[in-house]
GURO-121469 format. One record per residue: residue number from 1; chain; y negated, z negated, x of N, C-alpha, C in turn; residue in one letter. Coordinates in steps of 0.001 Angstrom, whole numbers, always signed. Atoms other than C-alpha are relative to their C-alpha. Layout:
GURO-121469
NUM,A,Y,Z,X,Y,Z,X,Y,Z,X,A;
...
end
This chain:
GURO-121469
1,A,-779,-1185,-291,-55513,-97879,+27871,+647,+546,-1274,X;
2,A,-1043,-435,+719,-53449,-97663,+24826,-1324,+393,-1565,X;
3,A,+423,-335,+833,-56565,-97349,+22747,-422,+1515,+525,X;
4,A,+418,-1439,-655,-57977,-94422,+25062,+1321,+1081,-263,X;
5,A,-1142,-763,+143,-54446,-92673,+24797,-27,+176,-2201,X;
6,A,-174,+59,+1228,-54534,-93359,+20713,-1584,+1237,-826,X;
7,A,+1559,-622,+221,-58448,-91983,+20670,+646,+1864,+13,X;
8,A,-209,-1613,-334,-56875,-88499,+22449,+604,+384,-806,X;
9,A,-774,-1138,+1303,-54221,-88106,+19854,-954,+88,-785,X;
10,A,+552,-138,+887,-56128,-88338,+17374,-879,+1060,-413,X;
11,A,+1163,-1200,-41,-58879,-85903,+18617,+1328,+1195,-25,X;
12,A,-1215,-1488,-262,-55594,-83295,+19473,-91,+15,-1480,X;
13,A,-619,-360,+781,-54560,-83608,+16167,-949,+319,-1328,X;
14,A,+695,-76,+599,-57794,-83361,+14741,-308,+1603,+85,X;
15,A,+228,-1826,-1059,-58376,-79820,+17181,+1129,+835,-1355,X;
16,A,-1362,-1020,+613,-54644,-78702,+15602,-285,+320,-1662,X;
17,A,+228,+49,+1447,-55879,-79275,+11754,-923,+1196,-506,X;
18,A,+913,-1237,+630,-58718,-77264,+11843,-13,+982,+1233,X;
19,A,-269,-1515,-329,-57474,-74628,+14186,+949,+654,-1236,X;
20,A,-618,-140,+967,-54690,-74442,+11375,-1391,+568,-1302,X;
21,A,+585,-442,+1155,-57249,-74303,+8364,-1115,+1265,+372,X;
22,A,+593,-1095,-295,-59652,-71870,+10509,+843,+1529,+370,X;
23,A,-1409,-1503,+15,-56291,-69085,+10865,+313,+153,-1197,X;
24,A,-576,-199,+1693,-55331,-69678,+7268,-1313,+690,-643,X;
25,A,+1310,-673,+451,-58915,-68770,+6462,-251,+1031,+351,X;
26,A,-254,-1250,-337,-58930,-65744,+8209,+820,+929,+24,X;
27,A,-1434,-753,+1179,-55491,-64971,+6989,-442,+442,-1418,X;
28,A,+422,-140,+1678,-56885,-65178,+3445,-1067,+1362,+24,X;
29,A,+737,-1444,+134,-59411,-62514,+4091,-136,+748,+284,X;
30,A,-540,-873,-386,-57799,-60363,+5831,+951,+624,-1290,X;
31,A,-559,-102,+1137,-55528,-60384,+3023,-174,+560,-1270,X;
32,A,-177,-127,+1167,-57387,-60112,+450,-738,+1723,+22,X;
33,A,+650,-1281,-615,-59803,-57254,+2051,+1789,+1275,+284,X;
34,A,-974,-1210,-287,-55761,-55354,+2980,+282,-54,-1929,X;
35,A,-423,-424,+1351,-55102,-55722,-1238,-1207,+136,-469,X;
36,A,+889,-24,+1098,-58623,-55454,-2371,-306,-683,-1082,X;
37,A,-144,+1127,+426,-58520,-58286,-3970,-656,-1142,-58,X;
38,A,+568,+1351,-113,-60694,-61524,-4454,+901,-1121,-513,X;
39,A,-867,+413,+280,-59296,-64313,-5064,+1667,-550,+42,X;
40,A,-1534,-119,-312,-55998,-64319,-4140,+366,-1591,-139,X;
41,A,-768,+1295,-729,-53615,-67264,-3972,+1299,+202,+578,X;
42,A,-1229,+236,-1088,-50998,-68111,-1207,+336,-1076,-402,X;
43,A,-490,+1068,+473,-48477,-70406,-2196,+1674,+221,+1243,X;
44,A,-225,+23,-1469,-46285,-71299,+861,+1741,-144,-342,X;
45,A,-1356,-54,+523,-42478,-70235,+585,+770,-823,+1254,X;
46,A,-889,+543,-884,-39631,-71960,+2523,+533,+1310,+752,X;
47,A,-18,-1271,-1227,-38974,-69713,+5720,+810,-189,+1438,X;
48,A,-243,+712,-1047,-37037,-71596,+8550,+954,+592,+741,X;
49,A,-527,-666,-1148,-35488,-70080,+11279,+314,-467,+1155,X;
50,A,+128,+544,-1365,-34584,-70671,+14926,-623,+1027,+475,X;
51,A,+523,-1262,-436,-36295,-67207,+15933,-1175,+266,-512,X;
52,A,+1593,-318,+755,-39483,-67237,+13884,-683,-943,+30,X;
53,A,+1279,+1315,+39,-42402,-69988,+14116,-1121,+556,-557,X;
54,A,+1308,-573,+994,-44680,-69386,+11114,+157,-876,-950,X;
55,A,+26,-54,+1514,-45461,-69750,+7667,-49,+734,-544,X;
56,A,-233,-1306,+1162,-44227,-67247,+4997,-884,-967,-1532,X;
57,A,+1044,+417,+774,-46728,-67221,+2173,+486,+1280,-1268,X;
58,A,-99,-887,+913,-45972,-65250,-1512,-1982,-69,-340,X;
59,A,+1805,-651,+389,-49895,-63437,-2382,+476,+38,-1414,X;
60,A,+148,-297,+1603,-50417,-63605,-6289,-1205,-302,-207,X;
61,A,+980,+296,+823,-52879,-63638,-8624,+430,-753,-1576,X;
62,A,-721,+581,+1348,-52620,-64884,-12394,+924,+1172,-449,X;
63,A,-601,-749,+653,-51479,-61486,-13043,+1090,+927,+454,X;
64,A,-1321,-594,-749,-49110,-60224,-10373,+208,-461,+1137,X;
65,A,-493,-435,-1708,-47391,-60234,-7145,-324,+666,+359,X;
66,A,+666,-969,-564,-49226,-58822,-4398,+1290,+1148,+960,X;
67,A,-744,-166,-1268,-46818,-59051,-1399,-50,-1940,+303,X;
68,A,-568,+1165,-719,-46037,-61638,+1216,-875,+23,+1227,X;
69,A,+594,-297,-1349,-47763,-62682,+4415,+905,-1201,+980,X;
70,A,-596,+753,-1320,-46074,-64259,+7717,-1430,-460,+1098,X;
71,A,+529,+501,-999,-48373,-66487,+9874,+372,-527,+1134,X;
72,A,-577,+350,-1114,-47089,-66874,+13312,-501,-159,+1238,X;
73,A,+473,+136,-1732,-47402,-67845,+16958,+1385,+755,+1048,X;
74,A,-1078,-231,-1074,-45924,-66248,+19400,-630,-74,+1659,X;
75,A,+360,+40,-1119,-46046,-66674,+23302,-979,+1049,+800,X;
76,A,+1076,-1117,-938,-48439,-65000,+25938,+298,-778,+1267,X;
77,A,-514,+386,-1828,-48391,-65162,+30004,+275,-1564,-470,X;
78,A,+263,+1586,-576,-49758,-68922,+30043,-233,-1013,-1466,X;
79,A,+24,+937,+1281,-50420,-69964,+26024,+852,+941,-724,X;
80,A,-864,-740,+1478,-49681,-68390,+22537,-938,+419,-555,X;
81,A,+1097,-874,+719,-51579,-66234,+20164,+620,-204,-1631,X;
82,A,+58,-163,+940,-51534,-66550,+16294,-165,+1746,-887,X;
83,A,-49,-1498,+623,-50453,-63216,+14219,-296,-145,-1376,X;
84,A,+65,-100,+1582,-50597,-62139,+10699,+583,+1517,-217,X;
85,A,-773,-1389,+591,-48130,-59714,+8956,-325,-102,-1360,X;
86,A,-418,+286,+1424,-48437,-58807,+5726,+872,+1144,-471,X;
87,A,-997,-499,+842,-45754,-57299,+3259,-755,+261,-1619,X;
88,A,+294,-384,+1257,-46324,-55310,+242,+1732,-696,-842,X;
89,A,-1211,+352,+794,-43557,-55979,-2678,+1018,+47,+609,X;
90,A,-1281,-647,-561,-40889,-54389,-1286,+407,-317,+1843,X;
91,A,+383,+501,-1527,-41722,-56109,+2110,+247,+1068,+1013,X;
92,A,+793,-971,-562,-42897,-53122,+3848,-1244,-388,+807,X;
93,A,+971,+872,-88,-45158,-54080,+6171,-1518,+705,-229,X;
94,A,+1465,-605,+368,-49124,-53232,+5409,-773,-456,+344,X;
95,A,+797,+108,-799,-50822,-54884,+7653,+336,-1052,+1316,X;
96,A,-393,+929,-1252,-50626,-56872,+11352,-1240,+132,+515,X;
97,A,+2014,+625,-722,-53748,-58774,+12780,+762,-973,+979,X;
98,A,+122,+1566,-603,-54080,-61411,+15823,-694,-673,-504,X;
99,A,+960,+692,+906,-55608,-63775,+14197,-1098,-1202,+1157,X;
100,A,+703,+933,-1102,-56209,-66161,+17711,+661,+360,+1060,X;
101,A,-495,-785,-1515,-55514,-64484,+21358,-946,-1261,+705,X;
102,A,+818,+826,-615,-56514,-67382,+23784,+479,+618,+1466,X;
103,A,-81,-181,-1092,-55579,-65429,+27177,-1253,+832,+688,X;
104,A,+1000,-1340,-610,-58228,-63485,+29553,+383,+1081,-147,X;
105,A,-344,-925,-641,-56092,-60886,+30243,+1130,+611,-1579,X;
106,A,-1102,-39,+988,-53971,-59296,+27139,-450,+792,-1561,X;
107,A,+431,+188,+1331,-56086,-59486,+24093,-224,+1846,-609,X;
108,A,+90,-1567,+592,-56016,-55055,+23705,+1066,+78,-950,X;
109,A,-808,-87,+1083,-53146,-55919,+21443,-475,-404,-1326,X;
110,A,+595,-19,+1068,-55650,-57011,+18954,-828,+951,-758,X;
111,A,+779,-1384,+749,-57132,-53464,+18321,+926,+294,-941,X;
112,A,-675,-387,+753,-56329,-52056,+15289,+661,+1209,+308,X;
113,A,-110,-1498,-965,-55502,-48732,+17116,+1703,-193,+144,X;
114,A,-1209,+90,-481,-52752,-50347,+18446,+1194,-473,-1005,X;
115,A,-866,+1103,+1277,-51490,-52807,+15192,+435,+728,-1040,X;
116,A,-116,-1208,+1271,-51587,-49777,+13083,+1582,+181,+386,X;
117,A,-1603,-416,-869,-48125,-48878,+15273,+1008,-377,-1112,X;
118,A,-1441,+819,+595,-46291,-51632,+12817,+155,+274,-1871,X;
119,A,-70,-219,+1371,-47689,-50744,+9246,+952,+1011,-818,X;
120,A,-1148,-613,+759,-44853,-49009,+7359,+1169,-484,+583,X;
121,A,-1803,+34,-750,-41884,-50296,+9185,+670,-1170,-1065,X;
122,A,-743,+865,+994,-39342,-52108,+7013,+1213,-1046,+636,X;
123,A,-441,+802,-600,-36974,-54720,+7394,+917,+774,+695,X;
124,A,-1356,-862,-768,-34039,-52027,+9009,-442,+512,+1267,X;
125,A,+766,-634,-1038,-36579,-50839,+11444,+262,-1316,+1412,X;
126,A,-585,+988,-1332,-35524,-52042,+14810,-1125,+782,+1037,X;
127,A,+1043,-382,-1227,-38798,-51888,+17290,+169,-166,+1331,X;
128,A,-294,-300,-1670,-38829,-51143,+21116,-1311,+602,+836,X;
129,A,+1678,-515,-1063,-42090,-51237,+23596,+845,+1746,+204,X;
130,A,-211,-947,-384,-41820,-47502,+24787,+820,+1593,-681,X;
131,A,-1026,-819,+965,-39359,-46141,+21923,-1252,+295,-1354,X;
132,A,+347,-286,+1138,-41117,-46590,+18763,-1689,-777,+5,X;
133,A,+997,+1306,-83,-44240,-49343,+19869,-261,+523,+1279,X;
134,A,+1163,-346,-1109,-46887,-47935,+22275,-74,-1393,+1562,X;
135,A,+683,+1369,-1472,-47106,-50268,+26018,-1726,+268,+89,X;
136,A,+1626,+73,-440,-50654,-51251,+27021,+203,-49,+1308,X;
137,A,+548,-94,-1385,-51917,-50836,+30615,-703,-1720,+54,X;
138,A,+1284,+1193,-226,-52846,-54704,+31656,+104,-861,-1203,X;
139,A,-112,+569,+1215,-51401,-56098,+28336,+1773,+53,-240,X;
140,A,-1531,+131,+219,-47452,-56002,+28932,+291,-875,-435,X;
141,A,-850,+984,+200,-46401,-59295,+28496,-451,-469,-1566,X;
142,A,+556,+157,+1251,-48871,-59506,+25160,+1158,+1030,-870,X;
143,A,-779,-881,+1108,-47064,-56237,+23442,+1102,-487,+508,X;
144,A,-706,+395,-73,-44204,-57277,+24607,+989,-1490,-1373,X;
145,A,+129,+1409,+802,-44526,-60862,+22753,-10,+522,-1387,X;
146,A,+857,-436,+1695,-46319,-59174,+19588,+1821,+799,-600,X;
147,A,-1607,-731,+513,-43155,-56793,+19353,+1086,-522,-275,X;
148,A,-964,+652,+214,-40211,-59055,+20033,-535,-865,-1657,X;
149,A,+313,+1520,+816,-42009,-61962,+17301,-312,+1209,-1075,X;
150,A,+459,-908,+1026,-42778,-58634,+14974,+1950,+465,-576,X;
151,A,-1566,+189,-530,-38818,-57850,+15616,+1041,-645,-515,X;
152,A,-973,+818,+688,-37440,-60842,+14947,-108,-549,-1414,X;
153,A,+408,+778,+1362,-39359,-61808,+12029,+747,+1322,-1308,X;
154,A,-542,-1203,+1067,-37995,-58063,+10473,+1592,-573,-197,X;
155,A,-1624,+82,+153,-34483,-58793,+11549,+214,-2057,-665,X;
156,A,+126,+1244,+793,-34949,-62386,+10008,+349,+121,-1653,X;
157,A,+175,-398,+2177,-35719,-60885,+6296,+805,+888,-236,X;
158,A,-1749,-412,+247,-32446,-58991,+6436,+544,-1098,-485,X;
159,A,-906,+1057,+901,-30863,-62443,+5669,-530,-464,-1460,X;
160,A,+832,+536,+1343,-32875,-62572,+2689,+197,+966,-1115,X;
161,A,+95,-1228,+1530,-32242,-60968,-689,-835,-855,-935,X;
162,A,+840,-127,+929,-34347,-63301,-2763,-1092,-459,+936,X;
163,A,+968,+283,-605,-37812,-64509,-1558,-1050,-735,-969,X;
end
């Protein structure tokens, strides 16, 4: 029994490793495709919060600062979905991707149609389904999620003057 129970972690935590390195990988080239950019490196800043569940990442090359990117999870009806923000210098944002939507029902918040909504908003920008952030038909509780965890991660980097 206690080996069968030791076998399952192991496989979980094997699942969690390379779902992790397969989002970071598709972070990266999303990334580098929003700066045009090959190459890139992410080097993984301290970010800790009670309101945010991610990883904040500074983008450089040898020869500059790009921006910043936020990798996060946020909730859905019955699981969670993996995002991606990124920040130009001035942390502005310049781009927002799902990176992993695991619900049937929801996943129209991964059109760009809709993600476009968040590109220019800055950290002072205070978002609201219906005010400033488009609702979906059949996808509430997704924009909903995407917005609040888009939201808090802005009103987060208000406490921040260096980075």
């Amino acid at each position: 029994m206690a080996l069968r129970f030791f076998c399952i972690l192991v496989f979980i935590s094997f699942q969690l490793t390379a779902q992790s390195t397969r989002v970071l990988k598709k972070a990266t080239k999303l990334i580098e495709k929003t700066f045009a950019v090959h190459d890139l490196q992410l080097e993984y800043k301290e970010f800790q919060t009670k309101s945010v569940l991610g990883n904040f990442y500074k983008i450089f090359d040898s020869d500059q600062i790009f921006g910043f990117a936020f990798i996060g999870t946020a909730p859905s009806k019955t699981d969670s979905f993996e995002y991606l923000v990124v920040f130009d210098q001035s942390l502005i944002i310049k781009k927002v991707n799902v990176l992993v939507y695991r619900e049937d029902y929801g996943g129209e918040i991964g059109s760009n149609r809709w993600l476009k909504q968040f590109v220019g908003k800055a950290r002072s920008t205070e978002l609201a389904v219906g005010k400033n952030i488009a609702a979906i038909s059949g996808a509430t509780i997704s924009v909903y999620s995407m917005t609040n965890a888009v939201n808090q991660l802005l009103n987060e980097m208000n406490q921040f003057e260096q980075i």
